[in-house]
C-alpha positions as CSV (number, residue, x, y, z in Angstrom):
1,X,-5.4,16.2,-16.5
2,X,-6.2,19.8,-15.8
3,X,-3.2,22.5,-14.5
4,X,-5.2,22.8,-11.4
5,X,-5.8,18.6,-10.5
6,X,-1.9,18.9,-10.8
7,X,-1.6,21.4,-9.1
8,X,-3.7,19.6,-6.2
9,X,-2.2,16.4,-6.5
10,X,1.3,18.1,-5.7
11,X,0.8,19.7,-2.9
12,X,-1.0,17.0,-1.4
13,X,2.3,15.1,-2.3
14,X,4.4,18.4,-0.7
15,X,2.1,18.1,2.9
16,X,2.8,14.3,2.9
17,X,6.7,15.0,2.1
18,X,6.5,17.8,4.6
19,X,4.5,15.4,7.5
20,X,7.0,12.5,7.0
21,X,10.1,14.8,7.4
22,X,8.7,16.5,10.4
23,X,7.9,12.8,11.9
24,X,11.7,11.6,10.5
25,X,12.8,14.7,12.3
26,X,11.2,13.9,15.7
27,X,14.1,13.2,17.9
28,X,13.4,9.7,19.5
29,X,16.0,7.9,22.5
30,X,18.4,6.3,20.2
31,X,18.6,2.9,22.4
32,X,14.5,2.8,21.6
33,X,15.6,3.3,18.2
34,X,17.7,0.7,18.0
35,X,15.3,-1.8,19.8
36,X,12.5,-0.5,17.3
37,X,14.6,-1.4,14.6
38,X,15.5,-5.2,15.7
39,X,11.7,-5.3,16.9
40,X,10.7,-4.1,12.9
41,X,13.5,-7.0,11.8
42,X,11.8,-9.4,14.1
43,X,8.4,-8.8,13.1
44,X,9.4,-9.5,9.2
45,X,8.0,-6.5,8.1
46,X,10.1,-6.3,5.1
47,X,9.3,-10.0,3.7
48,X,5.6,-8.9,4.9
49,X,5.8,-6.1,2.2
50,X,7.8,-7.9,-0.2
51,X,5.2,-10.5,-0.2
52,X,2.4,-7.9,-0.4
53,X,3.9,-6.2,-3.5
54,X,4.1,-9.4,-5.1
55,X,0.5,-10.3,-4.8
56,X,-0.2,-6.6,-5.8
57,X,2.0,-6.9,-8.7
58,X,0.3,-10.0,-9.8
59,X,-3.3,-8.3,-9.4
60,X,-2.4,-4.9,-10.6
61,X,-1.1,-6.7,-14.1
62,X,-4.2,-8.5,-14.8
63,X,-6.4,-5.2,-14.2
64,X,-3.9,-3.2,-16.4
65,X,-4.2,-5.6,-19.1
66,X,-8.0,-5.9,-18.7
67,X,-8.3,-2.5,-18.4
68,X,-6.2,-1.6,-21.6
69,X,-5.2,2.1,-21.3
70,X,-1.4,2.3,-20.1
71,X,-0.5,-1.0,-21.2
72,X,-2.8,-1.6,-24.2
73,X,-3.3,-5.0,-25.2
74,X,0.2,-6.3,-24.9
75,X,0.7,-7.9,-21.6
76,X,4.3,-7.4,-21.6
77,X,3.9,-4.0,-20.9
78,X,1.3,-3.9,-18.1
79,X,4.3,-6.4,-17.3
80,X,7.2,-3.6,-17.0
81,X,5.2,-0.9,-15.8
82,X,4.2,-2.7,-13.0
83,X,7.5,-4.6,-12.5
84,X,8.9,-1.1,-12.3
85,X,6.2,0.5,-9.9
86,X,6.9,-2.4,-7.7
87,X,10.6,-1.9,-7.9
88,X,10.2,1.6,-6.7
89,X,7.7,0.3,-3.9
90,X,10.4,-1.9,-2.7
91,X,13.2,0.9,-2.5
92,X,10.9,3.3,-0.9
93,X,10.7,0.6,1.7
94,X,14.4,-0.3,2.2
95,X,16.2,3.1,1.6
96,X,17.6,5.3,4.2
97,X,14.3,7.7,5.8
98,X,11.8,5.0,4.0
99,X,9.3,2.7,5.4
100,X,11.2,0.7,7.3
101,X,12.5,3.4,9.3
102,X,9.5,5.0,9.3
103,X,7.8,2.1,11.2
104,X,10.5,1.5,13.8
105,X,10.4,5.5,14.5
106,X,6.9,5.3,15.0
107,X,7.5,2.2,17.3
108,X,10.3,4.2,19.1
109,X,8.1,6.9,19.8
110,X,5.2,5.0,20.9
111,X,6.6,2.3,23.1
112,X,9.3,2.6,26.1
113,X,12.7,0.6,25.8
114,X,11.1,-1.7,28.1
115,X,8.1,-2.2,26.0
116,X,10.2,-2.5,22.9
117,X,11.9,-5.3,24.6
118,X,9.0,-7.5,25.5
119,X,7.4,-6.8,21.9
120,X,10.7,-8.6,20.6
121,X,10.5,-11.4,22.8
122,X,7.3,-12.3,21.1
123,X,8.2,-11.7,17.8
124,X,11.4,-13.8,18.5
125,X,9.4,-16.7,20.2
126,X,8.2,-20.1,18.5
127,X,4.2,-18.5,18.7
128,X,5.2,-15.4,16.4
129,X,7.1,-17.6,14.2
130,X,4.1,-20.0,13.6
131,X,2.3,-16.9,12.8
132,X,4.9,-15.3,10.2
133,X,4.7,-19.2,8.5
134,X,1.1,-18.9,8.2
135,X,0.3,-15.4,7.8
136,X,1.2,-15.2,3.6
137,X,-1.2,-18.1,3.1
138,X,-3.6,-16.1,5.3
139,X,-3.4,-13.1,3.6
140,X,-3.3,-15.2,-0.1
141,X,-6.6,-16.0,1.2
142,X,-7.8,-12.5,2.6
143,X,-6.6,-11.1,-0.8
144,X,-8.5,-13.2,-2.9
145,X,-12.0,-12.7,-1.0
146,X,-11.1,-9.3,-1.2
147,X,-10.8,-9.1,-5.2
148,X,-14.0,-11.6,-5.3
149,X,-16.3,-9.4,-3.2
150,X,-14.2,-5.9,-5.0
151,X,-15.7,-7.9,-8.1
152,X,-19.2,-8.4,-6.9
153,X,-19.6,-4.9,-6.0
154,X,-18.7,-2.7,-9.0
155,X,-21.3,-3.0,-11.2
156,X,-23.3,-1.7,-8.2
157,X,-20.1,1.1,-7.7
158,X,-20.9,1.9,-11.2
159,X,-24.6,2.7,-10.4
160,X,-23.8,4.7,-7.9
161,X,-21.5,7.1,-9.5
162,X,-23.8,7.9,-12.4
163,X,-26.5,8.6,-9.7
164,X,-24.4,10.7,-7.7
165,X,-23.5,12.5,-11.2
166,X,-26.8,13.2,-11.8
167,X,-27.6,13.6,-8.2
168,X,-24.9,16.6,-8.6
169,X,-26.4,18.1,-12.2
170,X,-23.2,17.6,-13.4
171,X,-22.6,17.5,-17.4
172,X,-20.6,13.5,-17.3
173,X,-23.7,12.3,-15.9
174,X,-25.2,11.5,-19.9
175,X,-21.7,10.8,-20.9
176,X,-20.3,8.8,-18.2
177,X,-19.1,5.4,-18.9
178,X,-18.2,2.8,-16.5
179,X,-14.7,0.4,-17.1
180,X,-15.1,-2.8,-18.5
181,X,-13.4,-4.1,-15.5
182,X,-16.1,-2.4,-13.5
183,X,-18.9,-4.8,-15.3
């Protein structure tokens, strides 16, 4: 990777660093807070995520492996460095200032006390915990038409890159080569 892609890709990573603090540093009523908070705890959101990493994690090895590059051919290691990119995922969720907090600060400043309230009440009632039940087979579902129609359509995302290389005069355009997990 070039000096300058680096040099991109971190300060897009310093801006979203920058945007979160200055959100994190938004003072917010700290009886909303608290109800955002139990209303984030009611709503699951952190066995929603746990549950989304894991199907990630599951996805994400199979493409490494199929994909060889970082893990090579041993599945063991498309194993760990996923295992360990989920791990991180997981603590940028529950640590102090992460996701978690950044969701019920978001709910804090969006929503009144009041508001907060009644948004709990739902989440607490028998309706929302049908839902909770039923949403990871849901998504199980979602996820899997997803990667199906993902599937169906990158021999034809494929086609159009090379077109929109040469489209662009660019050099890659003869050399280009698309993933065997693209075909």
């Amino acid at each position: 990777m070039s000096a300058r892609r680096w040099a991109a890709g971190g300060l897009r990573i310093f801006v979203a660093c920058a945007a979160f603090s200055a959100l994190a540093a938004d003072p917010v009523d700290p009886q909303r807070l608290a109800e955002a908070r139990a209303v984030v705890k009611a709503m699951g959101v952190d066995k929603q995520l746990d549950q989304m990493i894991a199907a990630m994690s599951q996805a994400l090895t199979q493409q490494l492996v199929q994909a060889g590059g970082l893990a090579g051919s041993n599945p063991r290691v498309a194993q760990i460095v996923i295992g360990e990119s989920m791990a991180v995922s997981r603590e940028n969720v529950t640590r102090p200032g992460g996701l978690l907090d950044a969701i019920a600060q978001v709910h804090a400043q969006n929503f009144s006390l009041e508001e907060l309230r009644q948004i709990r009440a739902f989440y607490e009632s028998p309706v929302a915990a049908r839902l909770q039940e039923e949403t990871p087979q849901m998504m199980q579902r979602v996820i899997q038409q997803a990667m199906a129609a993902s599937r169906d359509t990158m021999p034809g995302l494929c086609a159009r890159v090379k077109l929109r290389l040469q489209n662009e005069h660019l050099a890659e355009s003869e050399t280009f080569r698309c993933p065997a997990v693209w075909s």
